[in-house]
C-alpha positions in Angstrom: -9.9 2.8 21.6 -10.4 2.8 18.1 -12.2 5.6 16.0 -12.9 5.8 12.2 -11.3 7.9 9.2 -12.8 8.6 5.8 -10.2 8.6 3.2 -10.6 8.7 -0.5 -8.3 6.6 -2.9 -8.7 7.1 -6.8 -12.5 8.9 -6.2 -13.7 6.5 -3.8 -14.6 7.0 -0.3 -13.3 3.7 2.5 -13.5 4.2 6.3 -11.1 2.7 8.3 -10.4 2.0 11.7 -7.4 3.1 13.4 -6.1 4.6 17.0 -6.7 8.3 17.5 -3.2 9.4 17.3 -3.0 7.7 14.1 -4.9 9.2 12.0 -2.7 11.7 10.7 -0.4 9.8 10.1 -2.6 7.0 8.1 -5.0 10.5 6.5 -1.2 11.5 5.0 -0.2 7.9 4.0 -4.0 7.9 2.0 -2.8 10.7 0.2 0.4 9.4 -0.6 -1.0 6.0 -2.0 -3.9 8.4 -3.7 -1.1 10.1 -5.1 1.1 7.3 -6.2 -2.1 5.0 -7.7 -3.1 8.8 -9.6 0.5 8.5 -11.2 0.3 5.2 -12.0 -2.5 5.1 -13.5 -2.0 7.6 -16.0 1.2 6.2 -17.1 0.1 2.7 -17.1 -3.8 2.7 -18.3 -4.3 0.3 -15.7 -7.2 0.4 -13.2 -8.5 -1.9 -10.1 -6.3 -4.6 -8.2 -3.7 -4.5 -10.4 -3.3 -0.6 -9.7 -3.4 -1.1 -6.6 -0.7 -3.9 -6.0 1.6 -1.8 -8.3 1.3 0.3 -6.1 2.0 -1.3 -3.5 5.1 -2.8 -4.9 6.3 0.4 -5.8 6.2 2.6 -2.2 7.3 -0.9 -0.8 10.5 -1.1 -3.0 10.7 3.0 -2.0 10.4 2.4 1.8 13.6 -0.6 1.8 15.4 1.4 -0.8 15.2 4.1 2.1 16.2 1.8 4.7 19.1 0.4 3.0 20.0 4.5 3.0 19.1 4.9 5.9 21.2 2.1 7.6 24.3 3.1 6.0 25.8 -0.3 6.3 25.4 -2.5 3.1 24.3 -5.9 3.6 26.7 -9.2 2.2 25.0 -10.3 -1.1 23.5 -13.4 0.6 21.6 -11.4 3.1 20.0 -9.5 0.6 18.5 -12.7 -1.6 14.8 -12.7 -1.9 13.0 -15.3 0.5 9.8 -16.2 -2.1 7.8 -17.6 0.0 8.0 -15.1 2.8 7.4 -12.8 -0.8 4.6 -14.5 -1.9 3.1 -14.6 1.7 3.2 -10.9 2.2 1.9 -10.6 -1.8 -1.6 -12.7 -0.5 -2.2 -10.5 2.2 -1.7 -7.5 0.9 -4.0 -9.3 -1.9 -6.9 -10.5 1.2 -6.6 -6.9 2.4 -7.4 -5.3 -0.8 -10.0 -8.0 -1.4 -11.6 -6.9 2.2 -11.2 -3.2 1.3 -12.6 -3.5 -2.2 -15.5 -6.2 -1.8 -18.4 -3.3 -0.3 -17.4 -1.0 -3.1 -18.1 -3.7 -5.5 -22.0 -3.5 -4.6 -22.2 -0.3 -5.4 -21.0 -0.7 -9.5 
């Protein structure tokens, strides 16, 4: 079963859909991204998509910076090289999804 969450990111209001026992969890990870884009923002001038994927970029170098901690064990150098297409493949969705969560909002400006 799926229910619906209003959540506001940099002054705009998006509904979402997500499982009841998750909305907690996503409400607090809304207000951490509201948080992060608020920062960013202000040190960067920057507004829109590009916001957004810095973002992005930032709390997901954050999250493997804290499981490369977490894990304890360093990884051999040629584990840790970049894969770009698998990169760039994760960089267009994260693109379509914003694209998706962005596209009503544009109506309204």
């Amino acid at each position: 079963m799926t229910t619906t969450l209003d959540i506001k990111i940099q002054g705009r209001d998006y509904r979402v859909a997500c499982a009841p026992e998750e909305m907690t969890s996503l409400q607090a990870a809304a207000d951490v991204l509201n948080a992060r884009m608020n920062e960013l923002a202000k040190a960067t001038k920057s507004s829109g998509e590009r916001l957004a994927v810095m973002a992005a970029l930032n709390l997901a170098d954050e999250l493997n910076k804290a499981r490369e901690t977490s894990s304890g064990a360093q990884a051999h150098p040629a584990e840790k090289a970049i894969d770009t297409e698998d990169a760039r493949r994760k960089i267009k969705s994260i693109e379509a999804q914003l694209d998706e969560v962005l596209a009503p909002q544009e109506k309204l400006f």
